[in-house]
C-alpha positions as CSV (number, residue, x, y, z in Angstrom):
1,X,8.5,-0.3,-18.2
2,X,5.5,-2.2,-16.7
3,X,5.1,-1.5,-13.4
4,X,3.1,-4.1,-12.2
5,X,6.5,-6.7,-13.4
6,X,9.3,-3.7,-11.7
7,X,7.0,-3.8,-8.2
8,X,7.3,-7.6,-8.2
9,X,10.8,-8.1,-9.5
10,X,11.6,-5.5,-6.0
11,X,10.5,-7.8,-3.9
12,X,8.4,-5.5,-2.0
13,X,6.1,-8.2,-0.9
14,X,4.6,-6.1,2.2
15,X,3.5,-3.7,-0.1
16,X,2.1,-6.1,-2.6
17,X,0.5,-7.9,0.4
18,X,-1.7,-4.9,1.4
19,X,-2.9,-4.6,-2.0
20,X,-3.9,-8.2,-2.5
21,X,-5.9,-8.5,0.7
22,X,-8.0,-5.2,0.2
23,X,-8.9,-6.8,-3.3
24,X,-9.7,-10.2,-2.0
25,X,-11.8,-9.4,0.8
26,X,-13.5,-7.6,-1.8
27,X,-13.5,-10.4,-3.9
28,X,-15.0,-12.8,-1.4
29,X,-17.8,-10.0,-0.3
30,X,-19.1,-9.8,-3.8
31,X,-19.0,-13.8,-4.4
32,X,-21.0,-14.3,-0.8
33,X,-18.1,-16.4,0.4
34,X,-18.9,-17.5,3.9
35,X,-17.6,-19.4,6.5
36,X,-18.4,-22.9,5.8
37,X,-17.9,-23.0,2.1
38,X,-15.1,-24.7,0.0
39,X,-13.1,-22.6,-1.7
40,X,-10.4,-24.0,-4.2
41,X,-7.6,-22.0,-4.4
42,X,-6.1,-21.7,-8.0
43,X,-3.7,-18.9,-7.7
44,X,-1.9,-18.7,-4.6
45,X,1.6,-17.9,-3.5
46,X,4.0,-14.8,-5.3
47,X,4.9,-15.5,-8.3
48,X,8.0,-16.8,-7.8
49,X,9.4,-20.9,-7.7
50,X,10.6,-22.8,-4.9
């Protein structure tokens, strides 16, 4: 079983959440993302459809 895919079918979004930001602060720190730049966004949202 994948656990990435049984953590997201849970719904345990909270715990997913935590995960993501650590990463993307991390993310923006290494890229030198500061305020004032544009950012586009490609991959937002859950995973899941409306």
């Amino acid at each position: 079983m994948n656990p990435n895919k049984a953590l997201w079918e849970k719904g345990d979004f909270t715990r997913i959440a935590d995960c993501m930001r650590e990463s993307g602060e991390a993310l923006v720190q290494r890229l030198g993302i500061t305020k004032g730049l544009k950012v586009l966004d490609l991959g937002c949202g859950d995973g899941t459809t409306a």
